[in-house]
N, C-alpha and C positions, 0 to 999 in steps of 0.2 A: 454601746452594744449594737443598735440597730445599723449605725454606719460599718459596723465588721462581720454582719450576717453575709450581705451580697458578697463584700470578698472572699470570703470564706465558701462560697457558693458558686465563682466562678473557679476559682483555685482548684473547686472539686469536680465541677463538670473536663474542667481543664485538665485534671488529670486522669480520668475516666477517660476522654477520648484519643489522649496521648497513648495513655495503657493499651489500648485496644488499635488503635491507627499502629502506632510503630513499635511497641515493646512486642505485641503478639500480632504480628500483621500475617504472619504463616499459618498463624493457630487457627484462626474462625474465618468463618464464609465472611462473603460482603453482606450479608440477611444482618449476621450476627451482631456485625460491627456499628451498622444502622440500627439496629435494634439500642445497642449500648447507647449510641452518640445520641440517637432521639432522648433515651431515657435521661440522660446524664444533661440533657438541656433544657426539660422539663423538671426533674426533681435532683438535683445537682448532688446534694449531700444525703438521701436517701439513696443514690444509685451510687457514688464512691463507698461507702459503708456498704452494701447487699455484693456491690463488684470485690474489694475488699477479702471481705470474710469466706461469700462464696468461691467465684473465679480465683481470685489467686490460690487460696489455699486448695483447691484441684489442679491446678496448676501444679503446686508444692508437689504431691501428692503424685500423680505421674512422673515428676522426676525424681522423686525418692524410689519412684516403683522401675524405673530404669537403670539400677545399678546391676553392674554386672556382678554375678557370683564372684569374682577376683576380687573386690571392691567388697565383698560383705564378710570376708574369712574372718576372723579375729585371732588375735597371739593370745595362747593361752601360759 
């Protein structure tokens, strides 16, 4: 278990600054994205879980809020 902390650590910062470098590179200032990539190199698997639950799921969330009225009608 102690040899699978660190990869599992790097996996997670790795993917915290993947997410935020080129999945949402439109979305957040440069502040934001430095903010992200320090945190995620400092506490790796504390900042994948908090980015996670929080950011993506607001993420989620504005695009569920972006559906056009044609797109919400339902067949009755």
């Amino acid at each position: 278990m102690a040899r699978l902390l660190p990869i599992i650590a790097i996996c997670c910062a790795a993917w915290v600054i993947y997410q935020v470098w080129v999945t949402e590179k439109d979305k957040k200032s440069k502040e934001e994205k430095l903010l992200w990539t320090l945190l995620a190199l400092l506490f790796s698997i504390i900042t994948a879980v908090i980015y996670f639950f929080g950011e993506k799921n607001k993420n989620n969330n504005n695009n569920s809020n972006n559906i056009s009225d044609h797109d919400k009608t339902t067949w009755n």
